[in-house]
VOPAGU-2260 file (C-alpha; in pm, 1 decimal, decimal comma):
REM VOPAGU-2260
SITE   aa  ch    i         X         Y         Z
SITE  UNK   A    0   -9381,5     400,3    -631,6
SITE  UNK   A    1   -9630,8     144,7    -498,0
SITE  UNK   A    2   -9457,1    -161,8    -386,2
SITE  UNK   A    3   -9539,6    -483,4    -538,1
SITE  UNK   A    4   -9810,7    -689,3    -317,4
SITE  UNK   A    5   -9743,2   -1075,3    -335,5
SITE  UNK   A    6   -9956,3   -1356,4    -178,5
SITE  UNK   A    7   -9789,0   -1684,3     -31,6
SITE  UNK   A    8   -9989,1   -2003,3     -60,9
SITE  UNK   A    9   -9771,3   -2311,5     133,6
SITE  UNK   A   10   -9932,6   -2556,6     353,6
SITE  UNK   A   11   -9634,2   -2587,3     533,4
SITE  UNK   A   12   -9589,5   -2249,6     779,8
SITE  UNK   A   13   -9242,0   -2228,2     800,0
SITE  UNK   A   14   -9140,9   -2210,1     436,3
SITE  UNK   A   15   -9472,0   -1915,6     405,0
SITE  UNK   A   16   -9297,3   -1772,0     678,1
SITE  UNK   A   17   -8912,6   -1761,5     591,4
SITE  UNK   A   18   -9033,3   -1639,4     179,4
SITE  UNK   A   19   -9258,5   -1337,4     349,2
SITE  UNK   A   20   -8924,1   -1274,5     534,9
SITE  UNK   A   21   -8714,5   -1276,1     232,4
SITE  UNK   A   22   -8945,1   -1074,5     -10,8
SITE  UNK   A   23   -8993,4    -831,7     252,3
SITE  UNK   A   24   -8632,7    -776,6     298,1
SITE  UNK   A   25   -8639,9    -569,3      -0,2
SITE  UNK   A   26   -8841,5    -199,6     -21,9
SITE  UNK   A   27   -9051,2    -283,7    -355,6
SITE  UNK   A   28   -9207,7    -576,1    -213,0
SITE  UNK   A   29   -9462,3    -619,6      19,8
SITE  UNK   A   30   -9620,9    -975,1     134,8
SITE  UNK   A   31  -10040,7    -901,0     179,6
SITE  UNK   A   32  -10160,3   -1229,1     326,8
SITE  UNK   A   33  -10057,7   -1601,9     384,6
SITE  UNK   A   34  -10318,9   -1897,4     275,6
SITE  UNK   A   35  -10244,0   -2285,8     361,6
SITE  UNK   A   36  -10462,7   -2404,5      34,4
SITE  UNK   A   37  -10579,5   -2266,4    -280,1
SITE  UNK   A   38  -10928,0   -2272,4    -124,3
SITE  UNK   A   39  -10791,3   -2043,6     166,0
SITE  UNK   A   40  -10608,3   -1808,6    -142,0
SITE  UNK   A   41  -10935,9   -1804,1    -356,6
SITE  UNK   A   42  -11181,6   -1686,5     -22,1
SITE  UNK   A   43  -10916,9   -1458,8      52,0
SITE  UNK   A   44  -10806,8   -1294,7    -291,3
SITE  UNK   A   45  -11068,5   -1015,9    -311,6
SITE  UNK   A   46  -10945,4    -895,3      -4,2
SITE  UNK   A   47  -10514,5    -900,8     -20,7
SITE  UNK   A   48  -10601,1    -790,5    -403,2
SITE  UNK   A   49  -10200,3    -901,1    -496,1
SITE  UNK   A   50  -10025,3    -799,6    -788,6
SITE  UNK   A   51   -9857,7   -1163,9    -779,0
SITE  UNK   A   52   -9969,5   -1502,0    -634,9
SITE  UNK   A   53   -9621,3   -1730,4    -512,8
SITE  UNK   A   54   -9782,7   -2055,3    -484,5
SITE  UNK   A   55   -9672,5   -2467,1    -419,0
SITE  UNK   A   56   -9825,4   -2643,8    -676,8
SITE  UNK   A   57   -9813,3   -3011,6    -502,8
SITE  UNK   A   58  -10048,4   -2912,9    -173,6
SITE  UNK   A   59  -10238,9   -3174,3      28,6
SITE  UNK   A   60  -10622,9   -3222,8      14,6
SITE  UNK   A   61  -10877,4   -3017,5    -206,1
SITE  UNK   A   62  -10725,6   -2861,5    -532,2
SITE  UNK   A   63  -10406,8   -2831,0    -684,7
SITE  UNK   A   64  -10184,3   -2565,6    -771,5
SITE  UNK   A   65  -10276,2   -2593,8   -1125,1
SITE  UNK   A   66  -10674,4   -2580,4   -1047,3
SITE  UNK   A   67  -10592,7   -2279,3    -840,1
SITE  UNK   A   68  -10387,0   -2110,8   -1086,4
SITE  UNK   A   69  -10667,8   -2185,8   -1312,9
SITE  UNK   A   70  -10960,2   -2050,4   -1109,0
SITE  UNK   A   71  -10719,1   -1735,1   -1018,5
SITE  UNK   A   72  -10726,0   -1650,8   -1414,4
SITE  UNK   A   73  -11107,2   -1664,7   -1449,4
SITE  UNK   A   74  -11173,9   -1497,4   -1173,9
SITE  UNK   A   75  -10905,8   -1203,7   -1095,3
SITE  UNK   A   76  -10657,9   -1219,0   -1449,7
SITE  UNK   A   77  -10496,2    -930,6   -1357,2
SITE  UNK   A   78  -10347,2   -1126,3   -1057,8
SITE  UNK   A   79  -10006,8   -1294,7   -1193,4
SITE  UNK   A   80   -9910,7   -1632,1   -1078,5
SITE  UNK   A   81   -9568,2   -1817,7    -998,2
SITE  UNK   A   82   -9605,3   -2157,9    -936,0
SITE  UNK   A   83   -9339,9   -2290,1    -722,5
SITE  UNK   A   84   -9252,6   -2660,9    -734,8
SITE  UNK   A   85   -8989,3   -2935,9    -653,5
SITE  UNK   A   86   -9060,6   -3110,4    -999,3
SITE  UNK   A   87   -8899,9   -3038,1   -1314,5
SITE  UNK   A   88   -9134,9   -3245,8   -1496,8
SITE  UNK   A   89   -9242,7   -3108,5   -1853,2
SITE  UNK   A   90   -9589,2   -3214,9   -1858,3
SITE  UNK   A   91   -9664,6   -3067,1   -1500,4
SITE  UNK   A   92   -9475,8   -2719,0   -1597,8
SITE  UNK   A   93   -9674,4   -2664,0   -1923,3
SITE  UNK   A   94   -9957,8   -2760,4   -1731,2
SITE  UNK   A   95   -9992,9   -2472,6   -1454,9
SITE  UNK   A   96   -9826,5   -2247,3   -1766,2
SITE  UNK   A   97  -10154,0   -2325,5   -1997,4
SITE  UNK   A   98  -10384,4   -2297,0   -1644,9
SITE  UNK   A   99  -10257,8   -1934,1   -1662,9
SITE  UNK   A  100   -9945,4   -1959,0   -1458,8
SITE  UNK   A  101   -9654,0   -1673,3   -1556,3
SITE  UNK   A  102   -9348,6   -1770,1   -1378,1
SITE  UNK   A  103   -9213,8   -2162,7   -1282,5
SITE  UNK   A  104   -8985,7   -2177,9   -1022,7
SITE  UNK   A  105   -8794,2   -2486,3    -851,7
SITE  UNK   A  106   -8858,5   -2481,8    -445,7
SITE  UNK   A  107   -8478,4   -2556,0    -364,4
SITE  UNK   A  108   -8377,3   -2233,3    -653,0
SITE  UNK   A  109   -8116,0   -2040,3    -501,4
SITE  UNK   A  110   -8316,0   -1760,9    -359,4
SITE  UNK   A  111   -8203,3   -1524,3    -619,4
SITE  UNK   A  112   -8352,9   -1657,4    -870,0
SITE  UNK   A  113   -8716,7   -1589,7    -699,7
SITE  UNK   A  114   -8623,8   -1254,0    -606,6
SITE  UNK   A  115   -8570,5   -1180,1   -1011,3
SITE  UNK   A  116   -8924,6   -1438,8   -1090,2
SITE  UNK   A  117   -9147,3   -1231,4    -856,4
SITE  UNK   A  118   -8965,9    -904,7   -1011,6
SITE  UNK   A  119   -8994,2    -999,8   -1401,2
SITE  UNK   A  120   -9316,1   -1133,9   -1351,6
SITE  UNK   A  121   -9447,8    -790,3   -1169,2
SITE  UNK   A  122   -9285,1    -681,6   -1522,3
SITE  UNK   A  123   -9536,4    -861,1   -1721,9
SITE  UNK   A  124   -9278,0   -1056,5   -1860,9
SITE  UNK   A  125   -9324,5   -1480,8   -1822,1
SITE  UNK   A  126   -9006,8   -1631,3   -1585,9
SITE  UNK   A  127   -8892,3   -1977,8   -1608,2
SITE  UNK   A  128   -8607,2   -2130,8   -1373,7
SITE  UNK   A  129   -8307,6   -2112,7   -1562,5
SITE  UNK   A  130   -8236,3   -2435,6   -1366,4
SITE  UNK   A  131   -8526,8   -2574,2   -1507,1
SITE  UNK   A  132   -8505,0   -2448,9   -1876,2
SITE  UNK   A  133   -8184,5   -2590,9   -1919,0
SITE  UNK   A  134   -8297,7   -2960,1   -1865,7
SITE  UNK   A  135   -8553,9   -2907,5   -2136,9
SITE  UNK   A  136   -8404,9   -3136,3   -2431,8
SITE  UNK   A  137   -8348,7   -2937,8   -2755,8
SITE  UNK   A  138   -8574,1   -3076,1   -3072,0
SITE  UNK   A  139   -8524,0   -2985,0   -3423,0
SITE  UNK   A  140   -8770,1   -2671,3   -3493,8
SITE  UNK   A  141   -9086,2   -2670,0   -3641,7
SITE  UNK   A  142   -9182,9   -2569,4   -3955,0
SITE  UNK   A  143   -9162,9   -2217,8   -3866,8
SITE  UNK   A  144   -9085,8   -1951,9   -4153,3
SITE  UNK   A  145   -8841,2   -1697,2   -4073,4
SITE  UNK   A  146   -9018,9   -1454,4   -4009,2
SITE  UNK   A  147   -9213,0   -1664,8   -3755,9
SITE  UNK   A  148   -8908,6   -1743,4   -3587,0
SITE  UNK   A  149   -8868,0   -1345,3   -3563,8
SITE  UNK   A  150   -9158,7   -1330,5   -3363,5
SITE  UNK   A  151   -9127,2   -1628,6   -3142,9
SITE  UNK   A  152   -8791,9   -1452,6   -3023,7
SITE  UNK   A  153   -8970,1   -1141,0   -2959,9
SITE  UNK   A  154   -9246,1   -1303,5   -2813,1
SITE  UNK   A  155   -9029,7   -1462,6   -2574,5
SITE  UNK   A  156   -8868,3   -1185,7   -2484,4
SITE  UNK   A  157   -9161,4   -1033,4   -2333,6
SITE  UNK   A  158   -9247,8    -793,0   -2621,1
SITE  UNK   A  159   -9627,3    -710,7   -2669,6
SITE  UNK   A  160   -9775,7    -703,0   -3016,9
SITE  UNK   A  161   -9713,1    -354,5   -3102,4
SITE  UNK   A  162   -9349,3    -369,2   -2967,9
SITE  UNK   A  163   -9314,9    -623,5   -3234,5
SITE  UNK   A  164   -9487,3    -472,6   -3490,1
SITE  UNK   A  165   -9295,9    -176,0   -3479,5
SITE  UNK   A  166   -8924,5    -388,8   -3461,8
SITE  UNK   A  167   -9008,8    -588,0   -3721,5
SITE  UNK   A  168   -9164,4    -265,8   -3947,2
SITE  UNK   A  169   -9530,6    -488,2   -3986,6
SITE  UNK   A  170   -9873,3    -413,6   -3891,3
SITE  UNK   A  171  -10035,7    -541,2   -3578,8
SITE  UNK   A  172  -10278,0    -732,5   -3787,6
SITE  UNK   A  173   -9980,5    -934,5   -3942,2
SITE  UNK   A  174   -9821,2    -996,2   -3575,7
SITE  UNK   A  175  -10126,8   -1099,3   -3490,7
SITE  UNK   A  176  -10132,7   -1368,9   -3810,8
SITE  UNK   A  177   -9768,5   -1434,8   -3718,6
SITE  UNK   A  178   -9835,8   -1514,2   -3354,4
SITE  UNK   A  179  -10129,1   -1767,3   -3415,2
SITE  UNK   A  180   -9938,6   -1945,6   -3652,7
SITE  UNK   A  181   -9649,8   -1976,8   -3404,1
SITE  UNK   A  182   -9916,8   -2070,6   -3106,0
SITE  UNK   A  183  -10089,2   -2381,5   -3355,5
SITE  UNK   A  184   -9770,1   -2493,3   -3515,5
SITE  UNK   A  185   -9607,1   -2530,2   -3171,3
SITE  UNK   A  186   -9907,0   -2655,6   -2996,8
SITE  UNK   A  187   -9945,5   -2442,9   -2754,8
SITE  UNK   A  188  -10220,7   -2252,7   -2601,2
SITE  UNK   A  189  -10026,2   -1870,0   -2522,3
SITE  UNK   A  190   -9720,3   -1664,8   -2467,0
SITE  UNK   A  191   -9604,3   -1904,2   -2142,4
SITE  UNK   A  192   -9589,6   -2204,6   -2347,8
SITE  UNK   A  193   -9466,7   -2056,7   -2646,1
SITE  UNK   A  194   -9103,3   -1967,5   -2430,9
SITE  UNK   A  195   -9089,8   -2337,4   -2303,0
SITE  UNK   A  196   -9119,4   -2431,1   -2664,1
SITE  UNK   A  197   -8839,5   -2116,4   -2818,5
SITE  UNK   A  198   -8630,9   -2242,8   -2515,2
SITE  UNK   A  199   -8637,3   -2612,3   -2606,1
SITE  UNK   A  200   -8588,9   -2552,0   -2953,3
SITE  UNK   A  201   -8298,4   -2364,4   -2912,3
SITE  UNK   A  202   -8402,2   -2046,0   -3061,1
SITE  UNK   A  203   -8392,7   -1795,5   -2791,4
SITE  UNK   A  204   -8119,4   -1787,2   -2529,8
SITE  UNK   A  205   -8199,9   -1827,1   -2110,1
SITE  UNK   A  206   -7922,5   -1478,0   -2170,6
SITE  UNK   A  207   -8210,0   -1357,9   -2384,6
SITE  UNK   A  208   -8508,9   -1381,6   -2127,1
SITE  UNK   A  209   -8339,0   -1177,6   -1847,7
């Protein structure tokens, strides 16, 4: 089996240097190129063609993590993106989550928790820091039906539309219904956003997401 190819973008060499060391310490992983900026990722992404993009949002000069994320999903969506960071800050993780981002991952995480991000992620499942999820402060839900709230927990769980169809005996079509009600009524633009939300709202369990 192919092992997973992961791009590093860090301005600062030695961190790139000790995370290409650490991913490559295990078989299924496989580090294809280092960039400084998101410029230096972009110019360089046809070429590494990665499965996953590990990148520091916060970098100095030209854009952002969250600009790069962005540009990354317009131009090469099947590329998956963790955006790592040393903020916890709500607005800035939904932000780089609705740019296109599928995993959120503190800097200073223990380095477990990136080894199973880059892994879940290479899944097609979304990863947030557990670290991170649990500072998120609980609100009352929405008005979500119950059979909404069915689908947000699927949804967060990683589970495509026809996986959910099929647990929850409904057609696509109505999953589809179900999900876009969940998306506006949360206010949130796709899956990502919708797990911040489930997690916040208490109805789906960090135990869940793993």
């Amino acid at each position: 089996m192919r092992p997973v190819s992961v791009a590093l973008v860090d301005d600062h060499r030695v961190v790139a240097r000790s995370l290409k060391a650490y991913l490559e310490s295990f078989p299924d992983l496989v580090v294809v190129g280092i960039a400084a900026s998101g410029e230096e990722l972009l110019e360089r992404l046809p070429e590494w063609k990665p499965d996953i993009v590990l990148q520091d949002l916060l970098m100095p000069g030209g854009i952002d993590g969250v600009e790069t994320t962005r540009r990354i999903s317009q131009h090469a969506p099947a590329v998956r993106v963790i955006a790592l960071t040393v903020s916890t800050d709500e607005a800035r993780m939904m932000g780089v989550l609705r740019a296109g981002a599928a995993g959120y991952v503190r800097k200073d995480a223990e380095p477990e928790i990136l080894l199973a991000a880059v892994r879940a992620v290479a899944r097609g499942k979304t990863y947030i820091d557990p670290s991170v999820a649990r500072q998120l402060i609980r609100t009352p839900p929405d008005d979500l039906t119950p059979r909404e709230v069915e689908v947000l927990r699927h949804l967060a769980q990683g589970r495509s539309n026809k996986e959910i169809a099929n647990a929850l005996s409904i057609s696509d079509e109505t999953v589809k219904t179900h999900v876009g009600n969940v998306l506006s009524k949360l206010q949130v633009e796709n899956r990502a956003q919708a797990i911040v939300q489930a997690l916040k709202r208490g109805l789906v369990s960090l135990e869940e997401l793993e």
